[in-house]
C-alpha positions in Angstrom: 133.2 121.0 139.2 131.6 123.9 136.6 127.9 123.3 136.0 127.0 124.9 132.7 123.3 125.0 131.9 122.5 124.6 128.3 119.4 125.6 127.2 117.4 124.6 123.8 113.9 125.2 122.0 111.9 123.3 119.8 109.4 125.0 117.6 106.7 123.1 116.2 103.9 124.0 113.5 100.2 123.7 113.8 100.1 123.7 110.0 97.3 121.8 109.1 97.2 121.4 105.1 95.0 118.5 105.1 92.4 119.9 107.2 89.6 121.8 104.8 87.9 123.4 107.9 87.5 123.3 111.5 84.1 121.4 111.5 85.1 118.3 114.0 87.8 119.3 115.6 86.1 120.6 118.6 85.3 116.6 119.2 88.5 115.0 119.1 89.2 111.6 121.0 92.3 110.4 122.7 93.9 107.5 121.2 97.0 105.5 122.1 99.1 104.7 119.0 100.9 101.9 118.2 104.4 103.1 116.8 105.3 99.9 115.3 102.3 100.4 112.9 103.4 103.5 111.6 106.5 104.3 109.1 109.1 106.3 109.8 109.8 109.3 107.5 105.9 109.1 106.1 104.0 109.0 109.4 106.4 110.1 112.0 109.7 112.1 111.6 112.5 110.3 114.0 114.8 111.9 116.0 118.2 112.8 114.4 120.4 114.3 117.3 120.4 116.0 120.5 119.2 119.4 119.1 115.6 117.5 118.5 115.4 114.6 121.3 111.9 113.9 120.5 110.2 112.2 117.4 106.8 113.3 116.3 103.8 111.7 114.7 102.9 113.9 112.0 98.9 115.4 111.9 96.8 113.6 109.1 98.1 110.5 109.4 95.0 108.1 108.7 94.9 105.2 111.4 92.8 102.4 112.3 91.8 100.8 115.5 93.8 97.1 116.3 91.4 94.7 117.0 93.9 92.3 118.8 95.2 95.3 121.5 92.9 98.6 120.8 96.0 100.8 119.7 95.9 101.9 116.6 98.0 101.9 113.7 98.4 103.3 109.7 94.8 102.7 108.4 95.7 100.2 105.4 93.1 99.0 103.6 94.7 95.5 102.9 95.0 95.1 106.8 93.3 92.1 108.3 94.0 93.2 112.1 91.2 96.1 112.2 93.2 98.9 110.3 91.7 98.6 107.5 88.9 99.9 108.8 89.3 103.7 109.2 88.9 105.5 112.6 89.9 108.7 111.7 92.9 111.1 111.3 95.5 111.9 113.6 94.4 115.7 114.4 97.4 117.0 116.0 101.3 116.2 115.8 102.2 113.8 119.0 105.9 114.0 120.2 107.5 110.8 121.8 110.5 109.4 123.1 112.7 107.5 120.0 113.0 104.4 122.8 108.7 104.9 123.2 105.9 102.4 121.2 103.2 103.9 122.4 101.8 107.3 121.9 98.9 109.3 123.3 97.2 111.2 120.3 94.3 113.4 119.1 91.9 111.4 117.0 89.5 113.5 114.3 86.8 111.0 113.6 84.4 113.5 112.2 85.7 116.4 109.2 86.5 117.3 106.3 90.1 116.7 105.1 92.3 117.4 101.8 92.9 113.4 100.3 96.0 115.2 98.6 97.7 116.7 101.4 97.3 113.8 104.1 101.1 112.0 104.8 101.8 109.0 103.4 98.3 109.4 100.7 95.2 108.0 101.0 93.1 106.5 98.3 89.3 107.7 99.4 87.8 104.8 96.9 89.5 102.0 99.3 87.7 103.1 102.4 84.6 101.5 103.4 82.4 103.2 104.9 80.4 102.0 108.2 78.0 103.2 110.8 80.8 102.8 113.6 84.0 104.3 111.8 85.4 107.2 110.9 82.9 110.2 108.9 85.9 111.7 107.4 84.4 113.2 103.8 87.7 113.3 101.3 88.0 116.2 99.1 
């Protein structure tokens, strides 16, 4: 029997284009995403082939929390299951398993961010603001 090692790299960006500055991200939380909440190929890029085995959630994505089970999920502001409520931004990209529905992730609750440049868009008109949520200022 021949044993031939293989060996491959992954190289991942911490290109942030929707973050204006670093004001909040020194205050991140940890939050456990729900992956059936998000959409593939505008939230999280899936994994294509052995070269890349892991998916990743993409930074910027705007989530809210799930009442029903505390994960959270693509904010949507037509959401009646807590997401439309925003908690924040997902601050940095969160690589997972293809077979995996949950996912630890960074949370920014508190920043400055580009509306233009998050994934998937966000209107900053259709989200409410409370004295719990998210204080995310759009620009």
């Amino acid at each position: 029997m021949t044993i031939q090692p293989i060996t491959s790299s992954t190289t991942l960006t911490a290109d942030k284009p929707w973050l204006v500055g670093l004001h909040g991200t020194d205050s991140t939380e940890t939050v456990t995403l729900d992956i059936t909440k998000l959409t593939p190929n505008i939230h999280y890029q899936a994994s294509t082939n052995s070269q890349q085995p892991y998916s990743r959630v993409l930074s910027g994505v705007p989530v809210g929390r799930i009442t029903a089970s505390g994960l959270y999920g693509a904010f949507d502001p037509t959401a009646a299951d807590g997401r439309q409520v925003l908690a924040g931004v997902v601050n940095a990209e969160a690589l997972f398993a293809p077979t995996a529905t949950r996912v630890p992730a960074s949370l920014l609750w508190h920043g400055v961010v580009r509306a233009a440049r998050v994934p998937g868009g966000i209107d900053p008109t259709k989200v409410t603001p409370t004295s719990t949520g998210a204080q995310i200022r759009f620009v």
